[in-house]
C-alpha positions, -999 to 999 in steps of 0.1 A, spaced: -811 -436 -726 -780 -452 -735 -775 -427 -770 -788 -398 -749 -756 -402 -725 -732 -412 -758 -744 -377 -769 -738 -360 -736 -703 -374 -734 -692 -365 -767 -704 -329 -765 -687 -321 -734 -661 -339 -745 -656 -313 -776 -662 -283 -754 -633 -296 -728 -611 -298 -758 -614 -264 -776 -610 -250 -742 -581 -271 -736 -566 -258 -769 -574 -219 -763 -553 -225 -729 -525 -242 -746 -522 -218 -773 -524 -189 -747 -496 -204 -727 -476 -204 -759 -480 -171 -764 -467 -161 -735 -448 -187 -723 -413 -163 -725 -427 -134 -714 -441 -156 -681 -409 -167 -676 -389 -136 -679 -410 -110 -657 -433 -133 -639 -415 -166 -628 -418 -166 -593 -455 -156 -590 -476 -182 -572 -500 -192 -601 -538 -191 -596 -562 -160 -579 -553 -143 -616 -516 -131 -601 -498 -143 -630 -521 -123 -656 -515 -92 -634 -481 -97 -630 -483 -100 -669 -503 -71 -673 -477 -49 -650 -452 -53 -675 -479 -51 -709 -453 -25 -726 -426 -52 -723 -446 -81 -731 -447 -94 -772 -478 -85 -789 -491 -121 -790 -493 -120 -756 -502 -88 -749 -533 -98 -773 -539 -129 -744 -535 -107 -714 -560 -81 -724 -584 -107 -733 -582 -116 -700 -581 -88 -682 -615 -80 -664 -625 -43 -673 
C-alpha cells in the first residue's frame, strides 16, 4: 500500500510539473504582448486570450503560436 501511494505521488507530481512548465513558458511568450494590449483585463473566464487574440496581427509570432493553441475552434 505504502509503494502504491509513493507511485501515485510521484506521477502526479510529474504531470503537475510539465504542466507548470508549458504555462510558464506560455507566459513568457507573451508576457510583452499581455502587457502592452491586454493589461487591464480581469484575468480568468479566457478574457486575457481573447483580448490577445483581438490584437493576433500585432502580437510576436511566439505568442501568436500560444494564443491559437488556445483558442477553442
Amino acid at each position: 500500500m505504502r509503494i502504491a501511494l509513493s507511485v501515485l505521488f510521484l506521477a502526479t507530481q510529474m504531470a503537475t510539473t510539465a504542466a507548470l512548465a508549458q504555462t510558464a513558458s506560455e507566459r513568457e511568450a507573451c508576457e510583452a504582448d499581455y502587457k502592452k494590449f491586454c493589461s487591464g483585463v480581469q484575468q480568468g473566464g479566457g478574457r486575457v486570450i481573447k483580448c490577445l487574440s483581438d490584437h493576433m496581427s500585432e502580437l510576436t509570432p511566439e505568442c501568436q503560436k500560444v494564443v491559437k493553441a488556445n483558442t477553442p475552434g
